[in-house]
N, C-alpha and C positions, 0 to 999 in steps of 0.2 A: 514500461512501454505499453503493454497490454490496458492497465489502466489510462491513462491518456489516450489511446486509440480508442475505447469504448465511450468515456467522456465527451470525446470529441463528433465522435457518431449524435451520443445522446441530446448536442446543447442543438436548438432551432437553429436552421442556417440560415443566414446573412442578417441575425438576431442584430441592433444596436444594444439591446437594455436585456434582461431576464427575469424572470420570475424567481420566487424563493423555491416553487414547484419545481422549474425548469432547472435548476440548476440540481434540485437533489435526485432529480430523473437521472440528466447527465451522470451526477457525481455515482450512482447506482450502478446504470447502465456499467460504468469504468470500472464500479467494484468488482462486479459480478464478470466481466469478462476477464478479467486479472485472476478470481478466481476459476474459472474454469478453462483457463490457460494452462492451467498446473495442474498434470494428473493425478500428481498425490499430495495436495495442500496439506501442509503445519501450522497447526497452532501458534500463536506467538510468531509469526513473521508481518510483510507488510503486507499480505490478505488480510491477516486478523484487523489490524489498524486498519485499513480502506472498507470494511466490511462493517466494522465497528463503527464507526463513523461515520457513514453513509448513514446507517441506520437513525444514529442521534440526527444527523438533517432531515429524515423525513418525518421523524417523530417533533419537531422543532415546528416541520409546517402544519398542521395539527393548530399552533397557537397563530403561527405571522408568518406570511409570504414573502416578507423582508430579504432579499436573499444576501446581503450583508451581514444581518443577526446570524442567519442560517450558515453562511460560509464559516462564522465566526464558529459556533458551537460545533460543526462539522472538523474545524482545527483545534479546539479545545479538546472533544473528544479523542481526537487522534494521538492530541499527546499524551493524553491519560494512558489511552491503549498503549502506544508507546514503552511506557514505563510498566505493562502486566507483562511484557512481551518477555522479559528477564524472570518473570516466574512459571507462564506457558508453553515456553519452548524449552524442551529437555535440552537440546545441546548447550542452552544459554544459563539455564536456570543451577548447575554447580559453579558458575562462574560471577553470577548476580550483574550481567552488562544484555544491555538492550539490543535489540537487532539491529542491525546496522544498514538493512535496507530501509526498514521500519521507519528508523531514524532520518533518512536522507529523506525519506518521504514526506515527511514532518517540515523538514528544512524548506521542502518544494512547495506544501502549502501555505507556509510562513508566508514566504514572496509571495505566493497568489493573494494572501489575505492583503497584503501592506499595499499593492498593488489595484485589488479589489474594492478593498474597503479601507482608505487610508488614514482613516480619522478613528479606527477600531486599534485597543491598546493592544499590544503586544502576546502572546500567550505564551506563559511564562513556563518551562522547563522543569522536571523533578530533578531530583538528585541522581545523575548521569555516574555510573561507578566504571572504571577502567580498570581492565586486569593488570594484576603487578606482572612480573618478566615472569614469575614460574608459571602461574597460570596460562600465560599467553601460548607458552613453550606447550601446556599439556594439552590446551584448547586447538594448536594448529596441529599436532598428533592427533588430535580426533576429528579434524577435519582431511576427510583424504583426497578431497577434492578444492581445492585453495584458489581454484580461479572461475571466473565466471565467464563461459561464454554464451551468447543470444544467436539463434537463428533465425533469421525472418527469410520467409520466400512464399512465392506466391504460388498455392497448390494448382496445377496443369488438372484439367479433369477427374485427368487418368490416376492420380498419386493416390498412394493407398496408405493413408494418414495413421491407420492401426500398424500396419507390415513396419512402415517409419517408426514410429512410435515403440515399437520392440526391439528393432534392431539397436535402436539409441539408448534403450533401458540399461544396460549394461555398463554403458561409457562416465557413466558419473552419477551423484547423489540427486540433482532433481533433471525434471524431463518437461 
């Protein structure tokens, strides 16, 4: 959510067309507020991936302002990252399976690419590994927190975003 809300800030408004620039602004802007949504970012999740990625698009406008080309290598790098994400994140990396936000995230830029630029082929997937049932079993054991919930609200003046931010530290693995 964090990423799409920054994105969405980032693209020119009431834009018809885009720049290959404008989009890797946008696409930054998204990174970077996703990452600093998360007080304690990991390796190997989907910051690494939108962080990674962003990067390969701005390094892409460097050559061509195309922002097709650019959306393109922006989603190719992603999946690349994608598939380190099972060697960069410890809880992932004894089980050899990729992050699963990571992944969904990939899925979401797929549709923007095919949708963006529809005549751009495909970006084609590594080898996806699924845990057998004992893994699965020892993986949800070390997971102590197994569900996700999102807070959004709108801070009043007066909210004192640190005080919040402590009292919540306790209730679960991220914040």
């Amino acid at each position: 959510t964090l990423f799409f809300e920054g994105f969405a800030y980032g693209l020119p408004a009431e834009a018809e067309t885009i720049s290959g620039h404008q989009l890797t602004d946008a696409y930054m802007k998204g990174a970077e507020n996703a990452l600093n949504g998360v007080s304690e970012p990991m390796n190997g999740t989907i910051l690494s991936v939108a962080m990674q990625s962003a990067r390969a698009g701005v390094s892409l406008t460097e050559i061509t302002d195309d922002a097709g080309q650019i959306f393109f290598r922006i989603t190719e790098e992603a999946h690349a990252s994608l598939m380190q994400t099972a060697q960069q994140n410890p809880v992932l990396r004894p089980y050899h399976v990729v992050d699963s936000g990571a992944y969904g995230f990939c899925l979401i830029l797929d549709a923007f690419l095919k949708s963006f630029a529809p005549d751009c082929p495909a970006v084609p997937y590594g080898t996806l590994h699924l845990p057998d049932a004992l893994h699965s079993q020892e993986l949800e054991q070390e997971l102590l927190q197994r569900f996700c919930v999102e807070l959004v609200f709108e801070p009043f003046g007066c909210a004192d975003l640190n005080l919040l931010n402590s009292q919540l530290r306790g209730l679960g693995d991220c914040y």
